[in-house]
N, C-alpha and C positions, 0 to 999 in steps of 0.2 A: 504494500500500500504506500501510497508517495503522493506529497502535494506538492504543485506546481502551480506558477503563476505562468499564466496565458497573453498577459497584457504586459504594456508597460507598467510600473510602479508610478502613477499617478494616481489622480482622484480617479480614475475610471478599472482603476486599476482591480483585481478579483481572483480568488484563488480556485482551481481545480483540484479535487480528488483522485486519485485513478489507483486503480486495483487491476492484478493479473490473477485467476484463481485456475490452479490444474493439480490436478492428480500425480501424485510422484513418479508413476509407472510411465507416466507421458514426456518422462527427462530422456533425451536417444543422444547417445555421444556420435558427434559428426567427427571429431580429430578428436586428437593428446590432447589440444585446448580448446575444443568448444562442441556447446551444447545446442539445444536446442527442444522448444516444445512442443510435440507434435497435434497436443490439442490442448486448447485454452479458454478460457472466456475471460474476456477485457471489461470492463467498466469503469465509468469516470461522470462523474458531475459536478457540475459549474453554478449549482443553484445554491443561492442561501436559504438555508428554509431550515437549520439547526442540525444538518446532516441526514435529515430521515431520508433524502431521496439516494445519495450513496451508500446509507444502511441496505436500504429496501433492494437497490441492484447488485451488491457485494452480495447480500442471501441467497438471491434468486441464483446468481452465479453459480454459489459455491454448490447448491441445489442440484444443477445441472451438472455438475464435477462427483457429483456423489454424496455431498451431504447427508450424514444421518445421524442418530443420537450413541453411535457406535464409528463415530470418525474422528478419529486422532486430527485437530488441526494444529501445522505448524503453521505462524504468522511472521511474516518480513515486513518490516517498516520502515521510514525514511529517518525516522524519530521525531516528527510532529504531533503533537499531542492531539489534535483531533483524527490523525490517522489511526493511535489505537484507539481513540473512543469508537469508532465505525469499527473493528476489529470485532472488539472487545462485546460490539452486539450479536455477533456469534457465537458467544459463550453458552447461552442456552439453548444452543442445539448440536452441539458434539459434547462429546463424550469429555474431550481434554481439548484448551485450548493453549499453545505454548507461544509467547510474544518474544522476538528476537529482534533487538537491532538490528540492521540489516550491513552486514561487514562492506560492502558496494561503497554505500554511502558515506561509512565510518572514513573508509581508503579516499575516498573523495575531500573528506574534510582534511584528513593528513595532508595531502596533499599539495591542498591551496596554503596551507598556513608551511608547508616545506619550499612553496613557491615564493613566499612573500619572504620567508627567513633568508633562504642561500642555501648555496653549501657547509657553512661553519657552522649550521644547527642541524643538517638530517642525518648526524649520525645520533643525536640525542632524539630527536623525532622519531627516527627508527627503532632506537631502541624503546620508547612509549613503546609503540607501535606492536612491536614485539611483544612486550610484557602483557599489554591488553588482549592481541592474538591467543595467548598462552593461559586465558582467564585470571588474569591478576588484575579486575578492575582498579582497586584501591591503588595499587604500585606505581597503576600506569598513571592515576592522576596524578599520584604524587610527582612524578618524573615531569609531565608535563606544568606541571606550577612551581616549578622549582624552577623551568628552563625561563618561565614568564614573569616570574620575580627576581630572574639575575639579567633581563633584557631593557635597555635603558631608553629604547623607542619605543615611545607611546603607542604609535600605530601597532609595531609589533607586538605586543604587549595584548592590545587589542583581540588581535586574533587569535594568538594565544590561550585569551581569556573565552573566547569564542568555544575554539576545540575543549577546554575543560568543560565548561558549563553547560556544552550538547552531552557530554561522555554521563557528566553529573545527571543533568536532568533525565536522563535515558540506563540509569547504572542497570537498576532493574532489570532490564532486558537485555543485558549484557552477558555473552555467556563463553564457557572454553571452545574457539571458533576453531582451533588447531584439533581438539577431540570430534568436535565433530565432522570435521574434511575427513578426518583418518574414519570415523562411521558411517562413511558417505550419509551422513547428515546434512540436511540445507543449512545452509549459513549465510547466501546472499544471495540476491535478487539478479544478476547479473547477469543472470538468462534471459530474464521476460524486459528488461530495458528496452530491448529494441521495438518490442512492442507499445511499451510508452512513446517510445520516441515518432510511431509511426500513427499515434494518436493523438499528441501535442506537438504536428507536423509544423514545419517554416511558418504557412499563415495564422500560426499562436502564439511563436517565441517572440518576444518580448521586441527585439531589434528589428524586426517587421514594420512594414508599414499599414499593413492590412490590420485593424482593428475591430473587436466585436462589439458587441452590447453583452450580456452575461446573459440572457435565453437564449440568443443568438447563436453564442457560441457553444453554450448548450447541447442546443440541438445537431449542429454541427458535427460536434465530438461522440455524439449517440453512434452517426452514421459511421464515422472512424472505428469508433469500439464496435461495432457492428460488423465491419471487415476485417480488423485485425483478430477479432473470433470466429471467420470464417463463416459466416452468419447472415450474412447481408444478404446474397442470391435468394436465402430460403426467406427473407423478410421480408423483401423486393419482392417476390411470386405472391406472397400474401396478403400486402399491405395495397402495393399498385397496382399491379397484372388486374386487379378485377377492373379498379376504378378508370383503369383506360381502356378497358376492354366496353363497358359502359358510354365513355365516351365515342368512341368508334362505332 
């Protein structure tokens, strides 16, 4: 589960949900490093209405993936707090639901704050990095607030303080991400991205010039999620096929 902003950050500005839901059995190795999901269902909503309309299509989803009161779910998230709330309303219909940072994301945030340091910090960011990999949530923050209280650039310092306070606010769902690669356990989302990506296409990211209204784009992104779960043709035979067949 991952939010995304569609728009520029202005007053017009509005966030999207989006969720990839599948079946573990639907993971097929394409090479040594990469995967792929041979069946999915995408969902994403752009509406403010307190999350019920991305609750209500994350169910239906998971529904159709198999859903039952006898279904282990594992959960990947970006670490936004309204992402596990939409999660967390599948808790009353599986059996166990287990919430996981989502290591993608984590690698993402390293990243940027190893971009903005240099070289003469990523061997200390690595090692965070490491530590946190290895489940030693506590260790790794420690490492990291120690590299952010011996740095004498504000800005740096900043994000910094960034990476700790995502790690912090998300510890919970923090877990040994090294034990579970070796249990071929999920641990990141790093599969179903491109699926995101082909949902929150060019005419959403922000540097765009094309801009929506939020039903708008709404609606929009239904028909995205609609083809990136393979879904469309049979929605398209349902939905239109009558109503122009009527006009004709």
């Amino acid at each position: 589960m991952e939010a995304t902003s569609p728009l520029k950050r202005d007053k017009r500005s509005f966030e999207a949900l989006s969720g990839v839901i599948y079946r573990p059995s639907c993971i097929e190795l394409v090479d040594q490093h990469h995967r792929r999901i041979s069946e999915k269902s995408c969902v994403i909503s752009a509406r403010e209405d307190e999350l019920q309309t991305i609750k209500t299509y994350l169910y239906h989803a998971a529904l159709k993936q198999g859903l039952s009161e006898q279904t282990h779910v594992t959960a990947l998230a970006d670490g936004a707090s309204n992402c596990w709330s939409v999660i967390l309303a599948l808790e009353p219909h599986c059996k166990t639901l287990e919430l996981i940072l989502d290591w993608f994301h984590i690698g993402k945030k390293f990243q940027t704050v190893k971009n903005a340091l240099g070289e003469s910090f990523a061997e200390s960011l690595e090692s965070a990095k490491w530590t946190l990999w290895h489940g030693e949530a506590e260790a790794a923050l420690r490492k990291i607030a120690f590299i952010r209280d011996n740095i004498a650039d504000e800005k740096n310092r900043s994000k910094l303080s960034g990476l700790h306070d995502y790690l912090k606010n998300n510890q919970e769902y923090l877990v040994n991400y090294d034990e579970r690669e070796k249990a071929n356990k999920p641990f990141t989302s790093q599969v179903a991205e491109s699926h995101i990506d082909t949902i929150i296409n060019a005419r959403h990211k922000r540097k765009q010039k094309m801009q929506w209204a939020r039903e708008g784009a709404h609606n929009v992104l239904q028909i995205r999620a609609s083809m990136a779960s393979n879904e469309w043709e049979e929605k398209w035979s349902e939905l239109a096929m009558p109503k122009l067949e009527k006009v004709a």
